[in-house]
C-alpha atoms as one frame of an Amber mdcrd trajectory, in Angstrom:
protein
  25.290  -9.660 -11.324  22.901  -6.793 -11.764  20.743  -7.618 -14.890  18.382
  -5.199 -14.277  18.479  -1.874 -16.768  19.501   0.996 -15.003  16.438   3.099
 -17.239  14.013   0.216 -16.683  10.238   1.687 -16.038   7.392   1.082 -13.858
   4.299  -0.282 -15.133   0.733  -1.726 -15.695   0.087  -4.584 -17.578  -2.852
  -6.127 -18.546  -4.881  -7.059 -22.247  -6.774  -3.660 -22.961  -6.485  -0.906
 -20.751  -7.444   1.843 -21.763  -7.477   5.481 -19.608  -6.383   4.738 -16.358
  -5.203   6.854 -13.508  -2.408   4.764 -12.518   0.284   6.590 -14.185  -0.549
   9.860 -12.605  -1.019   8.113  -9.181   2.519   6.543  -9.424   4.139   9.780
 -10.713   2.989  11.691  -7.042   4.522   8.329  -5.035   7.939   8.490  -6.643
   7.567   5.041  -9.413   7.951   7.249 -12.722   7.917   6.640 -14.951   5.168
   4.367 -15.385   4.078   2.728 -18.402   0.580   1.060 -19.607   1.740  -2.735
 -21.086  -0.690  -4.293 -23.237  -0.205  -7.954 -24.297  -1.784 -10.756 -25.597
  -2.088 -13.690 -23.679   0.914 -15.692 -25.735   3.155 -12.962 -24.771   2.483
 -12.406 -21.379   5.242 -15.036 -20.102   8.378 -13.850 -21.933   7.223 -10.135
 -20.869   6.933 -11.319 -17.060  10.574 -13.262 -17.040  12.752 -11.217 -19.487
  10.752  -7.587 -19.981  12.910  -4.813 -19.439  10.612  -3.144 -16.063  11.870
  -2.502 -12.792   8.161  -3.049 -10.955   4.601  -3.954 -12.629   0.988  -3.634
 -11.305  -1.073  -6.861 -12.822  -4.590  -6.666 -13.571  -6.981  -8.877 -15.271
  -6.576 -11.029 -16.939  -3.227 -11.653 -15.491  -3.406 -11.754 -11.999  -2.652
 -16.010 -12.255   0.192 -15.976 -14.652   2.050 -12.876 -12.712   1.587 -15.516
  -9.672   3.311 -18.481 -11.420   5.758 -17.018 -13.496   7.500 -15.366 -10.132
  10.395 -16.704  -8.673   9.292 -16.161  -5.009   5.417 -15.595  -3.400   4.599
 -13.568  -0.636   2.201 -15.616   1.899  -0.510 -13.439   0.558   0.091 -14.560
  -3.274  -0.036 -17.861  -1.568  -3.117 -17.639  -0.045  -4.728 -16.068  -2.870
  -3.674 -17.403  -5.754  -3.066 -14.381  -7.440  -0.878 -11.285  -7.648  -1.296
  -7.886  -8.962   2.427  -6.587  -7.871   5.994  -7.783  -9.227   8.802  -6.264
  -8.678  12.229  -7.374 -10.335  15.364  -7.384  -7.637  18.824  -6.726  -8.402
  19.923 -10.309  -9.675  16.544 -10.851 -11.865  14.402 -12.388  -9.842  10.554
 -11.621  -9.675   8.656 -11.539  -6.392   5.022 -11.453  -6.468   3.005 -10.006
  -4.164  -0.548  -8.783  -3.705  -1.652  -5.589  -2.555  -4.922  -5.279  -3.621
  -5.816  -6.863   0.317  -3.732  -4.054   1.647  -5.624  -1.491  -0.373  -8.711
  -2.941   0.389  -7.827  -3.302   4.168  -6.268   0.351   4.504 -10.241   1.929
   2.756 -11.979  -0.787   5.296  -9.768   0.747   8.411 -10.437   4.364   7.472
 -14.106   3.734   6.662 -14.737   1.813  10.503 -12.761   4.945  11.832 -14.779
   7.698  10.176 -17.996   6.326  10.028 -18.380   4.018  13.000 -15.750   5.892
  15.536 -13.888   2.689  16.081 -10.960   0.430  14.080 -12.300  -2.501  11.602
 -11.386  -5.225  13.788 -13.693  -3.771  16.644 -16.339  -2.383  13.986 -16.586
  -5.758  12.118 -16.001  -8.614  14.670 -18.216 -11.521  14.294 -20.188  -9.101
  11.739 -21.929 -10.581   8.999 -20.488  -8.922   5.715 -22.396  -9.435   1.971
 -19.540 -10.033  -0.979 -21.404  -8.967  -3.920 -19.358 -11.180  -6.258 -16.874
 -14.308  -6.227 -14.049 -13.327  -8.948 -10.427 -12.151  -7.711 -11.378  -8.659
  -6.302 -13.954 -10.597  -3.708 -10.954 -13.367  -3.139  -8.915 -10.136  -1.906
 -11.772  -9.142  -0.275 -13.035 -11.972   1.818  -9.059 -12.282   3.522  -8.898
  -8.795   4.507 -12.757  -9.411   6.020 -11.280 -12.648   7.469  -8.178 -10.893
   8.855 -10.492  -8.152  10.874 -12.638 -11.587  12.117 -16.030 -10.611   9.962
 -18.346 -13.428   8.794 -17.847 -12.643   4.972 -20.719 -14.155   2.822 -20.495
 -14.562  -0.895 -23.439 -13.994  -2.769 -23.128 -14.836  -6.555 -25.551 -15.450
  -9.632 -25.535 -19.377  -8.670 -24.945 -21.570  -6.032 -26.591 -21.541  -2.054
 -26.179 -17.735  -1.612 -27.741 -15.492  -4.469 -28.699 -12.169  -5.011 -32.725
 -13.353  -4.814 -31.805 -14.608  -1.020 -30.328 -11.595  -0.134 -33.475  -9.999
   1.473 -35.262 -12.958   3.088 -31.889 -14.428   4.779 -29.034 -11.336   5.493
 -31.611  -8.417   6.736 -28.774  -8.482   9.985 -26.040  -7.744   7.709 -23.783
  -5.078   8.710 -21.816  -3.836   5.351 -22.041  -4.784   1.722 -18.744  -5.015
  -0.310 -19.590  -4.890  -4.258 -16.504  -6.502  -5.908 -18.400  -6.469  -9.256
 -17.601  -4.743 -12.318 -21.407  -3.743 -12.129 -21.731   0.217 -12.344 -18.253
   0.608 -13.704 -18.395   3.298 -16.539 -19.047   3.501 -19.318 -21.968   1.315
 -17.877 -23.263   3.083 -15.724 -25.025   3.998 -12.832 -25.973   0.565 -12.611
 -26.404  -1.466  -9.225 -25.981  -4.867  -8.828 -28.410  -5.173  -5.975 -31.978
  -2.718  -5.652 -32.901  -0.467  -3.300 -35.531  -2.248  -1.940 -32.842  -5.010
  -1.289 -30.715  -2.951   0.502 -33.255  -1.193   2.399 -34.431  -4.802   3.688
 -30.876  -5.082   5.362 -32.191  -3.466   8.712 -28.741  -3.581  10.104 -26.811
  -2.346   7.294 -23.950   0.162   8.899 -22.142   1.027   5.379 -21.831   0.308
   1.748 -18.227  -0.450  -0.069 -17.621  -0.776  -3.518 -14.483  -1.817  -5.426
 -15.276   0.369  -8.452 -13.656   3.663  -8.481 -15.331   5.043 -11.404 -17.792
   6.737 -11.570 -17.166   8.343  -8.189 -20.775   7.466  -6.986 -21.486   4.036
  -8.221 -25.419   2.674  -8.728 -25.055   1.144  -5.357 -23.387   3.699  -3.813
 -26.173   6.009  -5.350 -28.955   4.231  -3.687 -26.839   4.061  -0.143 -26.799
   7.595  -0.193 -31.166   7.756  -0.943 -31.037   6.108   2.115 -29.002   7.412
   4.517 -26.112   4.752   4.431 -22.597   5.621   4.998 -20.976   4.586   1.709
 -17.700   4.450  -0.493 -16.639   3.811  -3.979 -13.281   2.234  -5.006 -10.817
   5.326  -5.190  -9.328   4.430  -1.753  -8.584   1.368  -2.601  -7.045   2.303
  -5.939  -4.423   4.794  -4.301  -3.589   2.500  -1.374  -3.016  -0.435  -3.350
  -0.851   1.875  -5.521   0.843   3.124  -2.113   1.781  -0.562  -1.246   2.941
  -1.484  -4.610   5.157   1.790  -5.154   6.412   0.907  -1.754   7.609  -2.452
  -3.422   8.988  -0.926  -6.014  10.952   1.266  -4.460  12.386  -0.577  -1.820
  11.260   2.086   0.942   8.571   3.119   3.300   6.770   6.262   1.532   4.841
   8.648   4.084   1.009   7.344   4.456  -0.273  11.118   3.670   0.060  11.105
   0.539  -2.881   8.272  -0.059  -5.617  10.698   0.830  -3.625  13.864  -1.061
  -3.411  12.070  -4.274  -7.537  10.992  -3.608  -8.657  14.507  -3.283  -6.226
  15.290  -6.129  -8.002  13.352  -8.605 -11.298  14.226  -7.267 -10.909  17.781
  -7.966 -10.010  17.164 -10.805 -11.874  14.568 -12.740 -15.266  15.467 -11.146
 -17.373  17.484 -13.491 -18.752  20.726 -12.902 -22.657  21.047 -13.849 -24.470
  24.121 -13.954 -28.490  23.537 -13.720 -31.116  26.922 -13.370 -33.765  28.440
 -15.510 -33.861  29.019 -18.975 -31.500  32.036 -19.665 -30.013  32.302 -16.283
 -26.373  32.339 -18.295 -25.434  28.633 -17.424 -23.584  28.445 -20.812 -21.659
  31.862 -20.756 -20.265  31.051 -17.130 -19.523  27.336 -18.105 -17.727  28.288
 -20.834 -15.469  30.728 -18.509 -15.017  28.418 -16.409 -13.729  25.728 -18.605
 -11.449  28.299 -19.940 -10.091  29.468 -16.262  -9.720  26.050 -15.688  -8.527
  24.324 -18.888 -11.285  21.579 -18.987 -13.681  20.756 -22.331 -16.734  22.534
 -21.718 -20.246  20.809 -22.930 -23.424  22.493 -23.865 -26.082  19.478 -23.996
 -28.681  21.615 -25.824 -26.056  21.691 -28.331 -25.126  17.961 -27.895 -29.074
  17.251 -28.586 -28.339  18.385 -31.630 -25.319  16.422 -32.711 -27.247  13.415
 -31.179 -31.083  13.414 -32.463 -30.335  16.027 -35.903 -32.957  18.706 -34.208
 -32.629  21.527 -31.256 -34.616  21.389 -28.322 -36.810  23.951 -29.213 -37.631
  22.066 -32.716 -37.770  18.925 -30.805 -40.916  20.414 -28.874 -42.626  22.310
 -31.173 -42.825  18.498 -33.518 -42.568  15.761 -31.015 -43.533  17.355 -27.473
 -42.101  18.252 -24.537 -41.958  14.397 -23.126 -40.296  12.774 -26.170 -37.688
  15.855 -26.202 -37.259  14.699 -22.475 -36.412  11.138 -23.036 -34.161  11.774
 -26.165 -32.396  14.792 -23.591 -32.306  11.803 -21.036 -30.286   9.890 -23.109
 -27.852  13.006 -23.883 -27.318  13.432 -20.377 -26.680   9.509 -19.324 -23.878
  10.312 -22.162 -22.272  13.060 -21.105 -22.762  12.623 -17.526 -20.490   9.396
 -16.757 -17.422  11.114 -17.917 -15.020  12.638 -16.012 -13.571  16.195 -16.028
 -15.721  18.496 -17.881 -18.099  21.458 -17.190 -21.287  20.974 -18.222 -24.513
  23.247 -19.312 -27.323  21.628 -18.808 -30.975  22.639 -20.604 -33.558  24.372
 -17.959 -35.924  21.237 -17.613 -33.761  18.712 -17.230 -34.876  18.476 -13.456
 -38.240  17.821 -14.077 -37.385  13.893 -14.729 -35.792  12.447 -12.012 -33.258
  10.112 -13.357 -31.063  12.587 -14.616 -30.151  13.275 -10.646 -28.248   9.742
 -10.878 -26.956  10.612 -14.265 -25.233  14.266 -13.562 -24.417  13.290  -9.448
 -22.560  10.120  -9.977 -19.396  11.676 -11.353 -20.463  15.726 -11.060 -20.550
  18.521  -8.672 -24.206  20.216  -9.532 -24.192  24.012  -9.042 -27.355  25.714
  -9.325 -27.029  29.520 -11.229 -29.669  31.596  -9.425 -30.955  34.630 -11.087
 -34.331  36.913 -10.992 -36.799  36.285 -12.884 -37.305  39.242 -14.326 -33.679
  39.326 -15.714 -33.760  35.926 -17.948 -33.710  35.844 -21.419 -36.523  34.128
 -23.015 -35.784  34.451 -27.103 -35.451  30.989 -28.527 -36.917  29.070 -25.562
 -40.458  27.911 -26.216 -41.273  26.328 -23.059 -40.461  29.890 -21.234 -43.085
  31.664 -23.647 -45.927  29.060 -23.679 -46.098  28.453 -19.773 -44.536  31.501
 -18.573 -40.925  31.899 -16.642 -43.084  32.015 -13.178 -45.150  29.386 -14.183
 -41.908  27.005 -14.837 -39.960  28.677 -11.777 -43.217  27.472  -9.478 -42.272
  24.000 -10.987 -38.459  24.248 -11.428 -37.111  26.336  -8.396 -37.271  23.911
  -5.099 -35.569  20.945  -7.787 -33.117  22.744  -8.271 -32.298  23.855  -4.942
 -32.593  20.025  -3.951 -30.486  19.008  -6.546 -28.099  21.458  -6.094 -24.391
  21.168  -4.030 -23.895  24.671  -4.144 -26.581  27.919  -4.970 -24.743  30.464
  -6.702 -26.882  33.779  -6.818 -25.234  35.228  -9.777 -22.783  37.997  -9.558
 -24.412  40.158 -12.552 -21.565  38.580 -15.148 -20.797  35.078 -16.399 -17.155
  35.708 -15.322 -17.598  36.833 -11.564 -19.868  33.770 -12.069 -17.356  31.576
 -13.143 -14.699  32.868 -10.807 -16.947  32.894  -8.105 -17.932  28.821  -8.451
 -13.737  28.051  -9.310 -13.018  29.880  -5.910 -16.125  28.060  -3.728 -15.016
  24.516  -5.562 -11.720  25.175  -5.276 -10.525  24.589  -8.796
């Protein structure tokens, strides 16, 4: 007898979850509608056996229970433990399976292709791997690095292998796979590792991390400083999505879409920054561009204000320029780890070097070029005490070297603004 309701939904559950992307991903593969379930741990079982869903994903923390309340377990649900996929069949009962190792094994497969010109069995053969982390993510984790014959080692906060021995005893490491939450936002960019431990893996060929937002994790942050091949978690996000809607669905859906719905979100959760000199029109083309765009737009000379009670400018004249610069770092750590806006940032805010981190980890930085001799300076103090060439000696190669794309402006904020939505294609 079919017990299943023929306008059943799709699903996430878990305790709190808050934004996620999962509904939008599942809407592109077909398993729509998709809901967000939140329950508390002494409701969990009775939504599992007699909810009315068609196919859940499972996160934590309720990978266990979606693995012993099933009916049937895939081998991989039996080998792990845990599932984080359930799909209800036609006479009630629940399979589990788990295709967070799929998701993670389809990013590892396309990363050895791209960045080492060879598959992940060849790449990472009898390669020594370093799993940042021993909680279910790293369990996923260390089979798919077992299936492509890598020597996966678990380093933890206790026990034989710890993050202290990492640079005295793994320098011939080959890839580092964070499975931590460490870096995810709103904490972030934090690293779970340093850079100096990183760069004291000789051999290191890549860095992975599980964490899909921000886009540029800490540790993915100091890969790039030094010239590692690197990758957050959205790949692993969509695929595991991909495998799971497959489930669902009861069909095979076509592979293409994994990297579509990637760029997708990309494009459109990535901020937009605009850095230059004081009076170059960062805020007039921002705010076009938001508009074109429909995305909130952020001033953070105005957001000083709603954060310390002052504006820049009075910040300066009473306190000095370096305690308005660690009150505007603060600002920026704020308003940088979101997602989808376009941002106006002050003049200075490349003269301290954190706020590169802060604005690149989840932002596309576009530098607004314009002469010198056509900014405004009214209402900008630092412009009139040192002089615009004075602060362009200091200011101009930052922000070319921050920059991921030099716009010399068009002589209006909205050719401006058009100009940046056409290069970025938004």
């Amino acid at each position: 007898m079919d017990t299943q309701s023929a306008d059943a939904s799709f699903g996430l559950l878990g305790r709190t979850l808050g934004h996620s992307w999962s509904p939008r991903i599942h809407a592109t593969l077909g398993s729509a509608p998709y809901t967000l379930f939140e329950r508390e741990p002494e409701d969990v079982e009775d939504f599992i056996r007699n909810g009315d869903w068609r196919g859940i994903n499972v996160t934590i923390p309720y990978k266990r229970e979606a693995a012993l309340f099933a009916n049937e377990r895939t081998p991989r649900v039996e080998r792990l433990g845990v599932a984080n996929t359930l799909v209800r069949r036609q006479d009630g009962s629940i399979l589990a399976d788990n295709t967070d190792i799929l998701g993670f094994g389809w990013m590892l497969e396309r990363f050895a292709q791209r960045e080492l010109g060879c598959s992940a069995s060849k790449a990472f053969r009898d390669a020594k791997v370093l799993v940042l982390g021993s909680g279910g993510a790293s369990q996923a984790v260390q089979a798919c690095l077992h299936d492509v014959h890598a020597k996966a080692v678990v380093i933890s906060r206790a026990g034989d292998e710890t993050y202290e021995t990492i640079a005295e005893r793994h320098t011939d490491a080959m890839l580092v796979v964070n499975t931590t939450p460490v870096g995810m936002y709103p904490n972030c960019p934090a690293s779970p590792i340093t850079d100096g431990q990183l760069q004291a893996l000789s051999h290191l060929r890549g860095v992975l991390d599980v964490v899909y937002n921000p886009e540029r994790t800490g540790i993915c942050l100091a890969a790039e400083r030094l010239g590692i091949a690197f990758e957050s978690g959205l790949a692993m996000l969509v695929s595991q999505a991909f495998y799971s809607s497959q489930l669902f669905q009861g069909k095979d859906i076509d592979q293409s879409l994994i990297p579509r719905i990637e760029d997708d979100i990309r494009c459109s959760t990535r901020n937009v920054v605009f850095i230059g000199m004081p009076g170059c029109g960062k805020t007039a083309a921002g705010r076009r561009l938001a508009h074109m765009v429909d995305r909130p737009f952020v001033d953070l000379d105005d957001l000083f204000v709603v954060d310390h009670g002052l504006t820049p400018a009075e910040c300066i004249e009473k306190r000095g320029e370096e305690a308005f610069r660690e009150l505007e770092t603060q600002t920026v750590a704020s308003y940088g780890a979101r997602s989808g806006l376009v941002i106006a940032c002050g003049g200075g805010v490349v003269t301290r070097k954190r706020n590169y981190d802060l604005l690149h980890q989840n932002g596309t930085i576009v530098f607004l070029d314009r002469p010198l001799d056509e900014l405004a300076t009214e209402g900008r103090p630092l412009s009139k005490t040192k002089g615009v060439q004075a602060l362009a000696q200091q200011r101009m190669g930052l922000y070319r070297q921050w920059a991921d794309l030099n716009l010399t402006c068009t002589g209006s904020a909205a050719g401006d603004a058009m100009e940046v939505r056409r290069l970025l294609g938004l």
